[in-house]
Each structure stands twice: as structure tokens, then as C-alpha cells.
MDAnalysis code that builds the backbone (N, CA, C; Angstrom):
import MDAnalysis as mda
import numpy as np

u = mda.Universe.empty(456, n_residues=152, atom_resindex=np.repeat(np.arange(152), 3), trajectory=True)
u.add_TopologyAttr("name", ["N", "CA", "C"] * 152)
u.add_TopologyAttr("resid", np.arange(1, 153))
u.add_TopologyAttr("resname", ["UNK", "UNK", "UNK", "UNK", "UNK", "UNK", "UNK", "UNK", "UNK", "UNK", "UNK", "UNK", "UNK", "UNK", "UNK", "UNK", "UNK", "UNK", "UNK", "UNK", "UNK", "UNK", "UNK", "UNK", "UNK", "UNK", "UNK", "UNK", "UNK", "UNK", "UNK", "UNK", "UNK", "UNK", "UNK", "UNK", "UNK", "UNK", "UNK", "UNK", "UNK", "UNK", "UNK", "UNK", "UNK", "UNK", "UNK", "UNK", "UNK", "UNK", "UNK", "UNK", "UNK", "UNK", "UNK", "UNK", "UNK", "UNK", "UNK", "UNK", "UNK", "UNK", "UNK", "UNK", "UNK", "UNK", "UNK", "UNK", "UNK", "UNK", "UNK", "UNK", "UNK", "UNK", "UNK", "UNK", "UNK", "UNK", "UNK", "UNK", "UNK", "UNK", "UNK", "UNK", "UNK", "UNK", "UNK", "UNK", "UNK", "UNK", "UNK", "UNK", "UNK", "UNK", "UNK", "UNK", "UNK", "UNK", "UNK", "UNK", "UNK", "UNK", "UNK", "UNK", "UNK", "UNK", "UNK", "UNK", "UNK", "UNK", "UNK", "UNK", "UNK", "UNK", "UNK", "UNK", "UNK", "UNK", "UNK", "UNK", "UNK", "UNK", "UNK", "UNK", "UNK", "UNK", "UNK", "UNK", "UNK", "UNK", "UNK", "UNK", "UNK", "UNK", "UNK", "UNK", "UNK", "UNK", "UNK", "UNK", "UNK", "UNK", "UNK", "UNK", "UNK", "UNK", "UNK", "UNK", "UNK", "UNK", "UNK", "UNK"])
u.atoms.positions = np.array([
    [-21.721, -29.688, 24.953],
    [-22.073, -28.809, 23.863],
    [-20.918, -28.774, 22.866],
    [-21.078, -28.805, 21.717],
    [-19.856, -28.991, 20.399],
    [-19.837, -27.250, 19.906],
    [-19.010, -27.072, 19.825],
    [-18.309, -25.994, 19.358],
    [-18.409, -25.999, 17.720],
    [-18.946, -25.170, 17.408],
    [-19.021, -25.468, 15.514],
    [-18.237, -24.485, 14.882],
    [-17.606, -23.347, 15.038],
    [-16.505, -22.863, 14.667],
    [-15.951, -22.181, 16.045],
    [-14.413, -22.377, 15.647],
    [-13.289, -21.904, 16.632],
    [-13.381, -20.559, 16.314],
    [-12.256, -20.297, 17.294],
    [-11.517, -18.565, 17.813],
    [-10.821, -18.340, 16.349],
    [-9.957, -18.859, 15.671],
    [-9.132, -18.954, 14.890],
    [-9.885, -18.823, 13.443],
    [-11.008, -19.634, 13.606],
    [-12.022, -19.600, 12.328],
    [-12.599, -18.412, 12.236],
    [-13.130, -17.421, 13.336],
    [-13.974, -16.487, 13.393],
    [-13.005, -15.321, 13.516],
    [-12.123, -15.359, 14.102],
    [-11.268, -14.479, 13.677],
    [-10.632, -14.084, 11.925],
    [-10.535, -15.296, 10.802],
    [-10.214, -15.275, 9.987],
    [-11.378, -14.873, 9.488],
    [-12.797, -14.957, 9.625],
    [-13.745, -14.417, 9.192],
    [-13.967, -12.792, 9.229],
    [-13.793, -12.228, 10.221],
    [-13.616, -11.355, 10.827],
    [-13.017, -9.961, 10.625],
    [-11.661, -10.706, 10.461],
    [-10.463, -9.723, 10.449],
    [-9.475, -10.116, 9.086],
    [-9.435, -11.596, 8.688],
    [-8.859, -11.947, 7.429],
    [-7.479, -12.821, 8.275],
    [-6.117, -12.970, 7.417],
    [-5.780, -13.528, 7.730],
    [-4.670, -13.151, 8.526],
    [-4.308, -14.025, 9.357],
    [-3.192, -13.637, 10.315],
    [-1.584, -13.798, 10.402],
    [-0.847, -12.471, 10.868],
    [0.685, -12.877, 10.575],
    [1.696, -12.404, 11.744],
    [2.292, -12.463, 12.415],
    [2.937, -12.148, 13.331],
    [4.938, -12.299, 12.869],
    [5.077, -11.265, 13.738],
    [6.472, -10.807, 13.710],
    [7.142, -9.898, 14.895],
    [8.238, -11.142, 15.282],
    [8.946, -11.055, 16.625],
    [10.244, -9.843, 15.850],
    [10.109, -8.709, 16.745],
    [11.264, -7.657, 17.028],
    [12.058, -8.157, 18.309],
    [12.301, -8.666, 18.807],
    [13.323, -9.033, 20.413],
    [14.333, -7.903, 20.909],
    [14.693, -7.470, 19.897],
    [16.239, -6.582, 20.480],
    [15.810, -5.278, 19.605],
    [14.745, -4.238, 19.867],
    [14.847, -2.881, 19.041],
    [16.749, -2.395, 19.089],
    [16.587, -1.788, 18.059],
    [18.336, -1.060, 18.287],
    [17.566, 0.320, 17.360],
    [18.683, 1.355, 17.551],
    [18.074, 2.017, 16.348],
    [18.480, 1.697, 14.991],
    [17.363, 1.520, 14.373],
    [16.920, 1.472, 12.795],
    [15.766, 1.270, 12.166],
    [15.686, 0.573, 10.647],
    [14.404, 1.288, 10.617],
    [14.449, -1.013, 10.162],
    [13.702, -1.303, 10.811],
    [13.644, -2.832, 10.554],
    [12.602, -3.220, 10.030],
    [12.396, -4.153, 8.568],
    [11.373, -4.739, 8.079],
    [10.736, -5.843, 8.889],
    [9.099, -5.277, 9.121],
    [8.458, -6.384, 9.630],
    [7.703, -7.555, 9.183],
    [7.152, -6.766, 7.946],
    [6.083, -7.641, 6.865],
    [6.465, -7.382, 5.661],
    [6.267, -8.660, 5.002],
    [6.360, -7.964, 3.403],
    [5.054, -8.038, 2.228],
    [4.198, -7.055, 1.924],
    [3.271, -7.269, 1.039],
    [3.876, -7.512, -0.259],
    [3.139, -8.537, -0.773],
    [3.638, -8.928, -1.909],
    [2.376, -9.670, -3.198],
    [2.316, -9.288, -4.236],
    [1.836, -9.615, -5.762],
    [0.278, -8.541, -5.613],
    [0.463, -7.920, -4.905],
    [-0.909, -6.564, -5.085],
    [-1.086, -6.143, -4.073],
    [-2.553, -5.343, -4.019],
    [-2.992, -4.651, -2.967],
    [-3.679, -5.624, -1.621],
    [-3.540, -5.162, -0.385],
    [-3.883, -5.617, 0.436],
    [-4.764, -5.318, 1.468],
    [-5.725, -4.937, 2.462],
    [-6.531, -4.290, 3.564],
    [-5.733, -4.902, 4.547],
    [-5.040, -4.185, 5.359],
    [-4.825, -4.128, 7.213],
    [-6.127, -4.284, 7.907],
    [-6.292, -4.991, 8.119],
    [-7.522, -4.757, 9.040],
    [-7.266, -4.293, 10.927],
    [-6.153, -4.967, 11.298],
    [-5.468, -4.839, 12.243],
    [-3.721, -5.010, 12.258],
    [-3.215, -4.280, 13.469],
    [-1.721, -4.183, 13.541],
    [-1.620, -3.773, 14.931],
    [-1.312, -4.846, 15.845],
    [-1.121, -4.709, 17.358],
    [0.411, -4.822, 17.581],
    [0.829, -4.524, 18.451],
    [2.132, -4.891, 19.249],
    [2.072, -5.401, 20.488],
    [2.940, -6.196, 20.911],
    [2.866, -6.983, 22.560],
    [4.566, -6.721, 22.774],
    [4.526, -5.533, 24.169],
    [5.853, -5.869, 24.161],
    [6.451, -7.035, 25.190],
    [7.675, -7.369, 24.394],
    [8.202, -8.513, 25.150],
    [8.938, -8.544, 26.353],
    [10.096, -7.546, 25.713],
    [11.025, -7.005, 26.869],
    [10.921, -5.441, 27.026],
    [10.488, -5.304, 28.367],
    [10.577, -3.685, 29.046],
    [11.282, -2.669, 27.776],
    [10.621, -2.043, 27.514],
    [11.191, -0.586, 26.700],
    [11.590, 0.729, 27.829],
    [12.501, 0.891, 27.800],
    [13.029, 2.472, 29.478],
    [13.296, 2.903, 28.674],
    [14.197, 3.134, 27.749],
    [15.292, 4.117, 27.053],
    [14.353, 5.158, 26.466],
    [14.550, 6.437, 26.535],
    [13.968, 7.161, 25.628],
    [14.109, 7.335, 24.148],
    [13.285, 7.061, 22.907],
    [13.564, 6.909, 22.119],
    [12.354, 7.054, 21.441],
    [12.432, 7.293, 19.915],
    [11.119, 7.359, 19.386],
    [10.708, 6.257, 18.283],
    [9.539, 5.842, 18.166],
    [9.465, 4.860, 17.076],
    [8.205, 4.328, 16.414],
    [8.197, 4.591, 14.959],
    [6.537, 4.567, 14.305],
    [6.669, 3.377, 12.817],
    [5.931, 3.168, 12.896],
    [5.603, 2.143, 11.688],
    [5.462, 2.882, 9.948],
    [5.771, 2.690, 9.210],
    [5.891, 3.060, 7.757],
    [5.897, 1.871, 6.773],
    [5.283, 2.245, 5.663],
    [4.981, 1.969, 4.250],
    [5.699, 2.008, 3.093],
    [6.852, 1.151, 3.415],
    [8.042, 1.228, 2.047],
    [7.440, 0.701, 0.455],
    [6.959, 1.216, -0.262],
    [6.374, 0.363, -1.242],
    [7.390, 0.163, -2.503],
    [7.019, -0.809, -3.362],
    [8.041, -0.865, -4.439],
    [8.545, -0.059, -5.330],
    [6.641, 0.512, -5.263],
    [6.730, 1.458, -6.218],
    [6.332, 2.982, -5.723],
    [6.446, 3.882, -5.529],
    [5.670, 4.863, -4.873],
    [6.828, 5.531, -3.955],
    [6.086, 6.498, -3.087],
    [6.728, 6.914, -1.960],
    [6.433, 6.260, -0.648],
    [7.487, 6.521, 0.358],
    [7.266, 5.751, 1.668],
    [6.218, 6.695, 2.701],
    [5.508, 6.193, 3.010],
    [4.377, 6.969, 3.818],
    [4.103, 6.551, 5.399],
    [5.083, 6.918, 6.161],
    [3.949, 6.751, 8.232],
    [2.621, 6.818, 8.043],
    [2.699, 5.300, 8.674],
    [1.535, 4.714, 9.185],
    [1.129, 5.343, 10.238],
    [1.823, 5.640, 11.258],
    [1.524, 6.711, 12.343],
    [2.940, 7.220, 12.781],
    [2.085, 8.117, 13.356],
    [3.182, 9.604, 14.221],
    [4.560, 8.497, 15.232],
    [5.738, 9.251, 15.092],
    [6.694, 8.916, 15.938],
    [6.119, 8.979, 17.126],
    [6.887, 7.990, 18.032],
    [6.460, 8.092, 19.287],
    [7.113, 7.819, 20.381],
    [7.502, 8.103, 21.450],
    [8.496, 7.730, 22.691],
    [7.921, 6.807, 23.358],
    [8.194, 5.531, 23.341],
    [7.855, 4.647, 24.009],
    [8.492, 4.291, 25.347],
    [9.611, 4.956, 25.895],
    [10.884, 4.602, 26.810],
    [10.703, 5.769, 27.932],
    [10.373, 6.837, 27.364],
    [10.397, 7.944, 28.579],
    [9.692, 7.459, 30.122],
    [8.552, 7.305, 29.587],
    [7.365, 6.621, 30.873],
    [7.453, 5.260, 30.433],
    [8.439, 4.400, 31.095],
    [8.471, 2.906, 31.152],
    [7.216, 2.008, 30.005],
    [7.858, 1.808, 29.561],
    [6.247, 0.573, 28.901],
    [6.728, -1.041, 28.740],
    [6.268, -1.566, 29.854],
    [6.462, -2.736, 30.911],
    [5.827, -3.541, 29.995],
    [6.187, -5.347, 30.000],
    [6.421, -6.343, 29.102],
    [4.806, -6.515, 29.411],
    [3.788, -6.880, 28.289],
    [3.117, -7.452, 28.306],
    [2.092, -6.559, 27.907],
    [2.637, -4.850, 28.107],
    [2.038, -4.085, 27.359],
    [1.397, -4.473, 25.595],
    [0.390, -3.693, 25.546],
    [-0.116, -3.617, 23.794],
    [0.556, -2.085, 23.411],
    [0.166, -2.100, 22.019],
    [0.287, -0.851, 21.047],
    [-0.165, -1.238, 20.441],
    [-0.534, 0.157, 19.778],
    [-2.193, 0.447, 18.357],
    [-1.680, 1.370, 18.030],
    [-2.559, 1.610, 17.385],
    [-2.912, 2.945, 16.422],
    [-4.045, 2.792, 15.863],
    [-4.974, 4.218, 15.134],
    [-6.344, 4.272, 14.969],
    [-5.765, 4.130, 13.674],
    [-5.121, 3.815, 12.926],
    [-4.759, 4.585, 11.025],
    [-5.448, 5.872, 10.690],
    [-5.070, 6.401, 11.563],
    [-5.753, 7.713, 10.677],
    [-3.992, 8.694, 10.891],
    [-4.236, 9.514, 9.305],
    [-3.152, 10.015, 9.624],
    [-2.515, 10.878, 10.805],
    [-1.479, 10.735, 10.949],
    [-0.767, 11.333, 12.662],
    [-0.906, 11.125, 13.735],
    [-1.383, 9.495, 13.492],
    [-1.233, 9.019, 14.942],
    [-0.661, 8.691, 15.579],
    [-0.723, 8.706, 17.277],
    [0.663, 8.466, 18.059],
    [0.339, 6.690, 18.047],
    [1.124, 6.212, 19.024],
    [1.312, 5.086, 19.016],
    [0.853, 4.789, 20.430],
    [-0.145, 4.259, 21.007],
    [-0.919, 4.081, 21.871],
    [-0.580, 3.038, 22.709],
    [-0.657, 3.052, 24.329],
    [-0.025, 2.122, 24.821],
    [-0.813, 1.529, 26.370],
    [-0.672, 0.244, 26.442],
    [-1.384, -0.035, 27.711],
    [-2.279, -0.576, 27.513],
    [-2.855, -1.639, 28.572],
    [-3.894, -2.565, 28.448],
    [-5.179, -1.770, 28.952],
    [-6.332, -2.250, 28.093],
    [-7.127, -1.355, 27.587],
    [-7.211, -0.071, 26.901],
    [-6.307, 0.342, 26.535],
    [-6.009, 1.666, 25.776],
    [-5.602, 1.765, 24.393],
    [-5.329, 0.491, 23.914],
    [-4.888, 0.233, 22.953],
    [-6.299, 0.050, 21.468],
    [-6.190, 0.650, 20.660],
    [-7.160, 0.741, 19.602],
    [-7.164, -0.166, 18.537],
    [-8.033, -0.621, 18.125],
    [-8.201, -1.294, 17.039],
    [-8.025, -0.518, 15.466],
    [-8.169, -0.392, 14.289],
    [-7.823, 0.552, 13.706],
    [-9.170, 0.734, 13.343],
    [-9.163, 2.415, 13.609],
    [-10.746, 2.639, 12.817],
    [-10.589, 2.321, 11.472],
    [-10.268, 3.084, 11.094],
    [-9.702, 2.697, 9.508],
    [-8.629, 2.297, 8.954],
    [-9.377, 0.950, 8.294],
    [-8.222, -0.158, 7.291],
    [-7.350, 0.845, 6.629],
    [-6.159, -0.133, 6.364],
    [-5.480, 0.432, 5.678],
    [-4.950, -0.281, 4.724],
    [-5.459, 0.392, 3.051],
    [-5.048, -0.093, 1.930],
    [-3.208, 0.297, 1.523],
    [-2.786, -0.975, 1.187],
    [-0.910, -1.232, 0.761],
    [-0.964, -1.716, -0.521],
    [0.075, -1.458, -0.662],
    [0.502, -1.821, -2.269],
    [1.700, -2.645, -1.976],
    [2.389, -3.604, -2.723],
    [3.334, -4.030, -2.500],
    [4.487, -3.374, -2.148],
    [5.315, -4.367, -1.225],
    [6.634, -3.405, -0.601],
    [6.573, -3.841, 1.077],
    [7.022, -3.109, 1.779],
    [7.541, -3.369, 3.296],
    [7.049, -2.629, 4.184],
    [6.435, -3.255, 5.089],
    [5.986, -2.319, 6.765],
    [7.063, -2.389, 7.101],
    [7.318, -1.081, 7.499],
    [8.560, -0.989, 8.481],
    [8.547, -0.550, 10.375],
    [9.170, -0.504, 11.169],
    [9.775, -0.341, 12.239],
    [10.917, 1.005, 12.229],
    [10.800, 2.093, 12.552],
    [11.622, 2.879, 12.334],
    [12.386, 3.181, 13.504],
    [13.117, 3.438, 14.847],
    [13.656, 3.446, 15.847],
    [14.653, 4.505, 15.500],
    [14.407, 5.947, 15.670],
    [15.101, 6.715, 14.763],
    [16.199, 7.507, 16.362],
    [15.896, 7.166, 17.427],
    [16.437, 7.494, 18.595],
    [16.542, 5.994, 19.631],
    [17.196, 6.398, 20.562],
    [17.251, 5.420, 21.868],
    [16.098, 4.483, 21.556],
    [16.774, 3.324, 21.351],
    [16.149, 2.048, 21.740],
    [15.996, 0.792, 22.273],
    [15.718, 0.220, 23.296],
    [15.707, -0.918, 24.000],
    [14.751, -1.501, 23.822],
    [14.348, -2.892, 24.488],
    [13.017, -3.561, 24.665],
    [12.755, -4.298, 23.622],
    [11.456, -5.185, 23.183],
    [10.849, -6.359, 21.980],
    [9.625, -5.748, 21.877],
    [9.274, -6.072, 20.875],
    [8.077, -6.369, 20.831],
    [7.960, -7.363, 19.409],
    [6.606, -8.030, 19.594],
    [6.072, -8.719, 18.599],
    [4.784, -8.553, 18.270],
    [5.246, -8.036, 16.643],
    [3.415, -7.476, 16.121],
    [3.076, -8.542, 15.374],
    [1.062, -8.135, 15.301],
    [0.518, -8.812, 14.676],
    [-0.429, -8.149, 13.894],
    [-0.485, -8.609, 12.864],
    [-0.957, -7.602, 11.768],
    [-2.404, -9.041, 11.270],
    [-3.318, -8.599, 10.746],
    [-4.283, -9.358, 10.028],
    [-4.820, -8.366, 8.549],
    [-4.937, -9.306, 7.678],
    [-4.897, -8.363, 6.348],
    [-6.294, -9.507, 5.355],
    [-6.922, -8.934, 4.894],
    [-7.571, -9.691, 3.397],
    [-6.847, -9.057, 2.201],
    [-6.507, -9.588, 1.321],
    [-6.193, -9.767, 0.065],
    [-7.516, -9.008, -1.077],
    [-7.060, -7.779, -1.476],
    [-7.621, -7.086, -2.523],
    [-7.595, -7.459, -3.421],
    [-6.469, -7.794, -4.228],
    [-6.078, -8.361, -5.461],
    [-6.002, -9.959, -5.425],
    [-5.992, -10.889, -6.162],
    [-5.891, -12.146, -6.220],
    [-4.385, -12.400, -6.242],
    [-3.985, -13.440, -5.507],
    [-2.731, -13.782, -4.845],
    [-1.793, -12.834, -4.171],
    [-2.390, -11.323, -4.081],
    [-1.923, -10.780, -2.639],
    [-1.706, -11.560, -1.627],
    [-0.167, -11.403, -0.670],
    [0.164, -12.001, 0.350],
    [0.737, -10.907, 1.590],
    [0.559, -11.011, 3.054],
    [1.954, -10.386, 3.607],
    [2.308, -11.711, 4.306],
    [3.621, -11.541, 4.163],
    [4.522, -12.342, 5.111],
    [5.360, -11.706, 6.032],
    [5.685, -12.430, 7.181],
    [6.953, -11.657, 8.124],
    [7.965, -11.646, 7.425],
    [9.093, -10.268, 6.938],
    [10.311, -10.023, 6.438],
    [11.411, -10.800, 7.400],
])
């Protein structure tokens, strides 16, 4: 039997296009992950896979540096280190405002609702104790014509 579109094809149908970005060594700060750039963009998704074990207690949420504007959380701070979150774990979030940061296989959410960006930087904020990796993956369509994100 022939396969007439792939995983990769239907996913880009789907969800739009795809970008990933390796964190390896959290420390605290606030670290650029993506950069939107020449307009507006739709998130359609934004997962995390962690790489290396997170223990340390510490808190840490994703934000919206834009060029122009104010910086806005994507979701609620969150302690990822208190209760161990072991390599291979996911993280989500629903985008809705004040969300925590969700963790564990099967538990992890897709976003109910997209989230429209303007140019500027997703960030990584690690504003306490931090150890562990992770590497997110974000999928976005392009609002504006030649909207891009790239990994920062």
C-alpha cells in the first residue's frame, strides 16, 4: 500500500509550520527561545520534552517580549523541580490566561487557544532554582505575509 501524504505533510497541514529549540542547561534567567519576525503570527502549538531531570526547586513560565508593545506571560510561573519531573517528560499549557505549566505523559495539553504574536521574542523565564533541559517545539502559521519564527 503507498502512502500518499506523510506525518510531516499532515502535520504542516494541520498545525502549520514547525520549529524546535534545545534549552540543555536551564540556569536562572530569562532565555530567548524563538524569534517572531516581519508580522503577526498563530501558535498553534508549544510543547516541551524534558531532556535532563529537573529536582531543584524553582519556578519557570514562558513570555512574549515584543518589539513593540509590552511583555505579556504566556502562562503562570511554575515549579517544575519540587516533585521531580524526570527526562522524557512533556509540558503544555492551554493559552488561556494564568496557566500553570502542565506536566507528564498524558497530561500534557494541546493549546485550546492559539495564540496571536507580534514580532519580538518567546521567552524562558527561570526566575528561581534551576536545573535540567528541555527542548520546545512550537508550530505557528503566518498571519501576515513573510511572517517567520525562528529558534533565537
Amino acid at each position: 500500500m503507498s502512502v500518499i501524504i506523510q506525518g510531516d505533510q499532515l502535520r504542516t497541514i494541520l498545525f502549520g509550520t514547525r520549529v524546535e529549540k534545545a534549552y540543555p542547561t536551564l540556569a536562572v534567567e530569562t532565555k530567548s527561545l524563538f524569534t517572531v519576525a516581519g508580522g503577526k503570527v498563530l501558535i498553534t502549538s508549544i510543547t516541551g520534552e524534558v531532556t535532563t531531570a529537573i529536582t531543584v526547586a524553582g519556578t519557570s513560565k514562558l513570555q512574549h517580549n515584543p518589539t513593540v508593545g509590552t511583555t505579556k506571560d504566556l502562562c503562570a510561573a511554575t515549579d517544575l523541580g519540587t516533585t521531580d519531573t524526570p527526562v522524557g517528560n512533556l509540558l503544555g499549557f492551554q493559552g488561556l490566561t494564568g496557566d500553570s505549566i502542565l506536566t507528564g505523559p498524558g497530561a500534557v495539553p494541546n493549546l485550546k487557544q492559539p495564540l496571536v504574536l507580534t514580532a519580538g521574542v518567546i521567552e524562558q523565564v527561570n526566575a528561581t532554582g534551576a536545573d535540567g533541559g528541555i527542548t520546545w517545539v512550537l508550530t505557528y502559521v503566518a498571519l501576515d505575509n513573510g511572517a517567520t519564527v525562528t529558534a533565537a
